[in-house]
N, C-alpha and C positions, 0 to 999 in steps of 0.2 A: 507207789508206781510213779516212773519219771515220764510225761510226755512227748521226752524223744528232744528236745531242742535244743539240750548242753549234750555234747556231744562228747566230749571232757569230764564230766562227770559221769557220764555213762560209763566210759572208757576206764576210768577210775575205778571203779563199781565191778565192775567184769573179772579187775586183775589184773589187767592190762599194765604194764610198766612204762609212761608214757616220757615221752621225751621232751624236750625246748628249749627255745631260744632267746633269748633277753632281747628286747627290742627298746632301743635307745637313741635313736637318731632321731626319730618323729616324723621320717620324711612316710607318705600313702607309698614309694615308688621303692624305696625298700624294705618295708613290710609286705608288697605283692611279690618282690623278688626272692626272699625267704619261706615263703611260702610257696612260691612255684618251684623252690630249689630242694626242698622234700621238709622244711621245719614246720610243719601243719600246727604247730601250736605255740604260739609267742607268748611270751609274756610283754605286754607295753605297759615300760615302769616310768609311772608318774611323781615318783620318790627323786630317783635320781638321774631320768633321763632330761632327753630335752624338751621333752612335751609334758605342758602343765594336765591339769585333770580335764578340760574342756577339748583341751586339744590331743588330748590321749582317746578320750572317750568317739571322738570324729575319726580317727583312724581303725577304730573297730569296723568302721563299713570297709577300709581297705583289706584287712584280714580276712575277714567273713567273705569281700565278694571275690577273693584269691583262693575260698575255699579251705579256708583255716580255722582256729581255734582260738581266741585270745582270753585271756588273765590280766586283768588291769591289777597294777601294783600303784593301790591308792597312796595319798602321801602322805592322806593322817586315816586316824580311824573317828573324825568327829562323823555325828549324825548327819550334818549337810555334805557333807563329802560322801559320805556311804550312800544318801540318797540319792544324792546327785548321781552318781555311778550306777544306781539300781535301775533309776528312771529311762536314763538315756542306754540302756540294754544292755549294759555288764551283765554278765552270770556269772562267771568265775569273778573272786575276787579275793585280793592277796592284801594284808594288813600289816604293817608292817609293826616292828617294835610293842607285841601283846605281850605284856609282862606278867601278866598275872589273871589268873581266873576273872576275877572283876570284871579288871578289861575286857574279857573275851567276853563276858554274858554281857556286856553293853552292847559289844556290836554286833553280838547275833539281834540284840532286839531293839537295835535300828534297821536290821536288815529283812527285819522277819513282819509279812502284816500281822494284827490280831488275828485271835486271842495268844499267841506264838511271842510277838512283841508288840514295836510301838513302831515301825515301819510306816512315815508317811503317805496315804493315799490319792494317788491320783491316775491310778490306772487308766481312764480312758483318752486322754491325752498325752499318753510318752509314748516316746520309740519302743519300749520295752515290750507294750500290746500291739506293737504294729500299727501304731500312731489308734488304738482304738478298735481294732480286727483282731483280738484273741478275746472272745467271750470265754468268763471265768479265769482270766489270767489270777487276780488273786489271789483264789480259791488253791490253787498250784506254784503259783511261782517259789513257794520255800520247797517243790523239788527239786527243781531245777536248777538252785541255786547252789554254790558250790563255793566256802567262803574259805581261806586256808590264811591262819596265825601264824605270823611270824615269832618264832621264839629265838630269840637273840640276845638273850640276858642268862648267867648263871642262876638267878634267883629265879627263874620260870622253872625251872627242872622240876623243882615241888610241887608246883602247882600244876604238870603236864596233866595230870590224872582226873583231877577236878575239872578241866578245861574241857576233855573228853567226854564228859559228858553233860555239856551243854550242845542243846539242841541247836543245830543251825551251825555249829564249826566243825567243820568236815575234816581238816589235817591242821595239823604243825609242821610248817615249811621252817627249818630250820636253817638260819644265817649266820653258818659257822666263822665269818669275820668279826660280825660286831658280838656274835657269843665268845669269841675270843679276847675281844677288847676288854670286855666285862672282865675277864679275867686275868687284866695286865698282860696278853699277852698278845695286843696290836701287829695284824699280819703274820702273826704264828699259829693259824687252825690248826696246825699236827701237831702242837704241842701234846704231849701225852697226858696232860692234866685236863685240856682241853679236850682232846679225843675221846676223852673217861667221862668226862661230864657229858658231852654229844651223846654216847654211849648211855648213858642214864637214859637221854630223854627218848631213843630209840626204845631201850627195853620197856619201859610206861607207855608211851605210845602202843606199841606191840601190842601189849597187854591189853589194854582198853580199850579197842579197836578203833582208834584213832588213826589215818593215815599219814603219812609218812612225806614231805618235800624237803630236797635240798638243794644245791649245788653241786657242779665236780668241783670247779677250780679249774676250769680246762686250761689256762695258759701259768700255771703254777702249782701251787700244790695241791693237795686236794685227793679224792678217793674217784678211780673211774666208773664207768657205769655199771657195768658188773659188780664192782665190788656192795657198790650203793645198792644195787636191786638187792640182793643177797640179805643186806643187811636189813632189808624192810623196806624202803624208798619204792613208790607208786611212781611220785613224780621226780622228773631232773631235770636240770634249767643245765645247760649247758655253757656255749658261746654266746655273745655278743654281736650285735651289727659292727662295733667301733672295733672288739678286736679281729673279725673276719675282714674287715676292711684295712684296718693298719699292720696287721698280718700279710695281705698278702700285697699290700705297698713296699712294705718294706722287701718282702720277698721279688718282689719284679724291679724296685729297686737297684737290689743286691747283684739282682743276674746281669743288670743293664754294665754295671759296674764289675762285674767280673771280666765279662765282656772284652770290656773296653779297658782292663789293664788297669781301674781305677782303686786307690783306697779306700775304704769305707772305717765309719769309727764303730763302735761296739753298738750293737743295737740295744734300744732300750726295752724294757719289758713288756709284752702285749700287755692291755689291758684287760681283766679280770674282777669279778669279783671276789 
């Protein structure tokens, strides 16, 4: 039974095909504007945006009091990083580079209290209990919590099935870029070798009731949201704050400049994952 506070996980849980947006600028003033603009659930990535883990984890009040949903994309999966993130009120939380079973039963049992893991205790002093106002948090917080593995290596594909059933990782969010890299084929997701190996990790996943994240690719290649639901995908990470912003620069740009009779040179590529 979930207590009702991931609201995200719940939604997962249901069926629900859930949507999102990459949240990358770090700025509170547009993570509230995404979220009042209908993107109810971010993901703020502390991998490769501009916001470290301290200051990724402070923009959660921006999300939440916008009435949203946030997924921190921690930057490593060490134990003081996971804690850190569990402490200060992460629920959702996104790992990145799980390569292998191992991997994944380490973080679940940093992430888990006993007898479950080894989950650092300090409940009555973090934001996580409401600074000490959720009696029994504890005893509950491995419902609520909601962890998603990045699998982004060819060699995970083996081990998808094994990973499944460790207690406490709820999906493999799949990073069809660097699962491509892995297979010399840098900035080729569609490659057909690559889309056969994705394809693997989907049918295992399936199987094992493992859930399902990935990307579209929205400003390049990539699979759109239908086809991803269909194919199993819960979750989908969409656009970007950088390319909804340099998208429609350049767009207002363009028109200023059509306008006015001017030249313009070839635009360069939105930004994407």
């Amino acid at each position: 039974m979930m207590t009702g506070r991931n609201r995200l996980k719940a939604r997962l849980k249901a069926g629900e095909t859930v949507t999102a947006a990459w949240f990358e600028l770090g700025s509170p003033e547009v993570a509230e504007l995404l979220v009042y603009s209908g993107w109810d659930v971010l993901v703020i990535d502390c991998e490769h945006g501009s916001a470290g883990l301290e200051a990724g984890l402070n923009l959660l009040r921006a999300v939440e009091g916008a009435g949203g949903e946030a997924v921190i994309r921690v930057p490593d999966s060490s134990e003081a990083t996971l804690k850190r993130a569990l402490d200060r009120g992460a629920r959702s939380i996104m790992v990145p580079m799980v390569h292998t079973a191992k991997m994944a039963r380490e973080i679940a049992s940093f992430c888990l209290y006993a007898p479950r893991g080894r989950r650092g205790y300090a409940a009555p002093i973090v934001r996580a209990t409401n600074w000490g106002n959720l009696p029994g948090y504890a005893a509950t917080a491995h419902e609520e919590l909601l962890i998603m593995a990045q699998v982004e290596h060819v060699e995970t594909v083996a081990e998808v099935e094994e990973i499944a059933g460790i207690e406490g990782i709820d999906m493999a969010f799949v990073g069809p870029n660097d699962f491509a890299a892995s297979m010399n084929h840098l900035e080729d997701m569609d490659h057909p070798d690559v889309r056969a190996k994705i394809e693997e990790v989907e049918r295992s996943a399936t199987a094992s009731g493992l859930m399902l994240g990935t990307i579209t690719g929205v400003a390049g290649p990539g699979r759109s949201y239908s086809e991803l639901r269909d194919a199993g995908y819960g979750f989908i990470v969409g656009p970007n704050d950088v390319g909804l912003l340099a998208g429609a620069a350049r767009a207002a740009k363009a028109q200023a400049a059509k306008e006015l009779g001017e030249e313009t040179g070839e635009a360069a590529p939105l930004p994407s994952y």
